[in-house]
C-alpha positions, 0 to 999 in steps of 0.5 A: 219197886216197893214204893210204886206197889204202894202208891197202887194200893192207895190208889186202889183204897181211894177209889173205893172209897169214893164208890162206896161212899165210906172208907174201906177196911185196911188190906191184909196181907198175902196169906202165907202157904196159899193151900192152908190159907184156902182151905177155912174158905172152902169149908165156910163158902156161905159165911165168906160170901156174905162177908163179902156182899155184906159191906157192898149191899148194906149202904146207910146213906144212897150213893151217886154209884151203885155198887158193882156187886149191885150191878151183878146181882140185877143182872142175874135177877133180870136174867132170871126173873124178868119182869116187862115194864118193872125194874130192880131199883135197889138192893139192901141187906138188913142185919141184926144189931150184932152184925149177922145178916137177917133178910135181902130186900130187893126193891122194884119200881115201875119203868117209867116208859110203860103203862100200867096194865089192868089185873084182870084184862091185862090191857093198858090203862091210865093210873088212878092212885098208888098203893102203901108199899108191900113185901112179897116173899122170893126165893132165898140169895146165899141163904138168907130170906128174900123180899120183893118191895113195891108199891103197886098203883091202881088203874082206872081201866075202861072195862074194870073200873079202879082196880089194883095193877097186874104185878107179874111175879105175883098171884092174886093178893097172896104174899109170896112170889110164884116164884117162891111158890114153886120153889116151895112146892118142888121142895115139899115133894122131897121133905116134910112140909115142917122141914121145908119150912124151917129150911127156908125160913118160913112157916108151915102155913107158907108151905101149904098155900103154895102146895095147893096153889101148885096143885090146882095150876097143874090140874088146870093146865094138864091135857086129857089126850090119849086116854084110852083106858080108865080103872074105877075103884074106891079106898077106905080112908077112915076109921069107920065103914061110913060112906064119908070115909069112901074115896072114889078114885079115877085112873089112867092105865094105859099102857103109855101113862098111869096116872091119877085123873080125880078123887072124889069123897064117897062111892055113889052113883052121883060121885062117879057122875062127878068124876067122868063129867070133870074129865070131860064128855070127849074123854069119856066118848073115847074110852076102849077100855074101863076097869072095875070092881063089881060095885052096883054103883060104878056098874050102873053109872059106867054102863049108862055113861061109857057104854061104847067101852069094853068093861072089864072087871077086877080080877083082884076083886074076884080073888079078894071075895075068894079068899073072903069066903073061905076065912069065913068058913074056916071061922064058922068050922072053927068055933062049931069045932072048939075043944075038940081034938081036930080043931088044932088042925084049924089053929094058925092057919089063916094066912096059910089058907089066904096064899096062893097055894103055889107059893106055900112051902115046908112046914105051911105045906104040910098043915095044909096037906094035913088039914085037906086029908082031913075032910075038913070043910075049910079044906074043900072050901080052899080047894074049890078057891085054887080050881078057880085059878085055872079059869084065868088061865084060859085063851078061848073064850068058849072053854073059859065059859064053860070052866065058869058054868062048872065051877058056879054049879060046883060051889052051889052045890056046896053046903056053904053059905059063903062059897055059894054067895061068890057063885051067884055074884059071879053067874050075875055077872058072866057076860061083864066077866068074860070081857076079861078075855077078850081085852087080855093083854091090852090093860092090866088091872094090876095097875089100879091096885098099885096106884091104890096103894101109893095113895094109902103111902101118901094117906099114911105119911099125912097122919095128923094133918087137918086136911 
């Protein structure tokens, strides 16, 4: 018994030895206690692995015979990544001089039986030349950085001329695979763009380009299909009020999908010509419904461009300026009151003042019954604010109408300034206003302010970037 198991394994060391062009390593033997010996290989998989396609992928001299391991790892890269009229020819692993692995090289060769095809009308044409070989850089096997191998051919194709071949796993002259391009892009949606790159291998500039090639496939291959509804706004996204640190923003808010349609920089006339042109006129001439603030800009281009649409204004915007006005009221009444005993009921009361007075409680809540029992025209000024909630709160469009006209009269009435601006802003546009009620329940402006502030998040993670 023991001297047939030992003519086996003799057998079995000879024929590796003559596969692989190289003797093999003695046979250890059976580890003692198969649950501990498992346990170190397991907790080291990666290492274990390479040490094991290490010595089957790292051959000096080229053998009659692939390797096995060869065999398996074409298969599964022709089941992955197969490319019509190429093949994978051979597979190396380079290592450092102290036997740790460095890269995989992975070389490609053309098949012998098709043509070469032109890059630019993808027809066949006869070969002209043949190119220095150069790397493309693929997504990493077992943790280690990949490289595709070619030397590309130029073709001399009848409608082109000389020109390089179509290499279909890469894209224009760049040096990574699309592959790798989206597999770098998916990653940095998760990480930083300097960690994606440290994790694979690769530099900051690496993850860029294929970031911003995934984003412009994308935007060229999305369908405009069923929008029915747009919201209009624009983002401050600099430091000063200049116009080149306005951002003009296009939504989709339907309630099927919300989403970002175009940016464009400042917040013109001709900004907003650029963005419902790059949607195209047929998504413009379908439009039910466009949402916006009260911009004389946006008005203007919107009415001209998208008139068949029911333009609803920002209900947003309407409490912005609202609270706007009555800050600065309580500003002026403050410094017309300083040092004087009944300007401490105008201390600390600025937040108190821009919430919703149904949200105030217990201590907030008694400044605040505090400073309206006081007279005080900041008080008056944010009692006529909480009226105007009711007008938002009407289903008839004729009493909503007339709650408007009452309240505008009321405000004007008032002997302040900015409280009486928001009056003639809203008489101005009474008509654009009521068409809120008219599309109520259809769209919610809410949904623009959301997707503003995921762009001020994104704005925010990017500090520091050039771009």
């Amino acid at each position: 018994m023991g001297g047939a198991g030992e003519s086996v394994t003799r057998g079995d060391r000879r024929r590796r030895e003559l596969e692989f062009g190289r003797p093999s390593p003695p046979l250890a033997a059976p580890p003692i206690g198969g649950a501990r010996a498992s346990q170190p290989v397991q907790q080291n998989s990666r290492s274990s692995t390479l040490r094991v396609v290490c010595p089957l992928l790292q051959q000096s001299q080229p053998s009659t015979r692939r390797p096995a391991i060869q065999r398996q790892v074409k298969t599964v890269l022709n089941a992955i990544q197969h490319f019509p009229g190429f093949v994978f020819h051979d597979i190396r692993l380079q290592c450092y001089r102290d036997g740790q692995p460095r890269c995989i090289e992975i070389t490609v060769q053309a098949h012998q039986a098709r043509a070469a095809r032109c890059s630019r009308c993808l027809k066949p044409a006869p070969g002209y030349d043949q190119l220095p070989q150069r790397s493309w850089l693929f997504v990493p096997l077992w943790g280690t950085v990949t490289w595709f191998l070619y030397a590309a051919r130029r073709v001399h194709c009848p409608e082109h001329g000389v020109v390089i071949e179509h290499v279909p796993w890469s894209e224009g002259k760049r040096p990574v695979t699309i592959a790798m391009m989206c597999f770098l892009a998916r990653w940095a949606r998760r990480l930083s763009w300097r960690e994606t790159a440290r994790a694979f291998g690769t530099n900051w500039e690496c993850v860029y380009g294929p970031v911003q090639w995934f984003v412009q496939w994308g935007l060229a291959h999305r369908v405009l299909e069923g929008i029915s509804a747009i919201g209009i706004d624009e983002i401050h996204w600099g430091k000063s009020k200049r116009a080149d640190n306005f951002l003009t923003v296009i939504y989709q808010i339907d309630s099927h999908g919300r989403r970002l349609l175009w940016v464009g920089k400042r917040r013109t006339k001709a900004t907003l010509r650029r963005g419902l042109a790059a949607l195209g006129e047929p998504v413009v001439q379908g439009l039910r419904f466009v949402c916006s603030d009260m911009w004389r800009p946006y008005l203007t281009v919107i009415a001209a461009q998208a008139g068949q649409a029911l333009h609803v204004l920002d209900r947003f915007h309407i409490t912005s300026h609202l609270n706007q006005a009555v800050d600065e009221v309580r500003r002026a009444e403050s410094g017309r009151l300083r040092g004087r005993p009944v300007a401490e009921k105008l201390k600390k009361m600025r937040w108190k003042l821009l919430r919703k007075g149904s949200r105030v409680r217990g201590r907030a809540k008694r400044r605040l019954c505090g400073l309206l029992q006081s007279k005080l025209a900041t008080g008056r000024a944010w009692m006529l604010k909480e009226t105007f909630q009711d007008f938002w709160r009407y289903r008839s469009l004729t009493w909503a109408s007339a709650f408007l006209d009452v309240w505008t009269t009321r405000a004007l009435r008032s002997r302040w300034e900015p409280m009486k601006k928001v009056a003639r802003m809203l008489r101005s546009h009474a008509n654009l206003r009521m068409n809120w009620f008219k599309a109520k329940g259809e769209i919610s402006a809410g949904a623009v302010e959301g997707l503003n502030n995921k762009i001020r998040v994104v704005t925010r993670r990017s500090y520091g970037f050039r771009t």
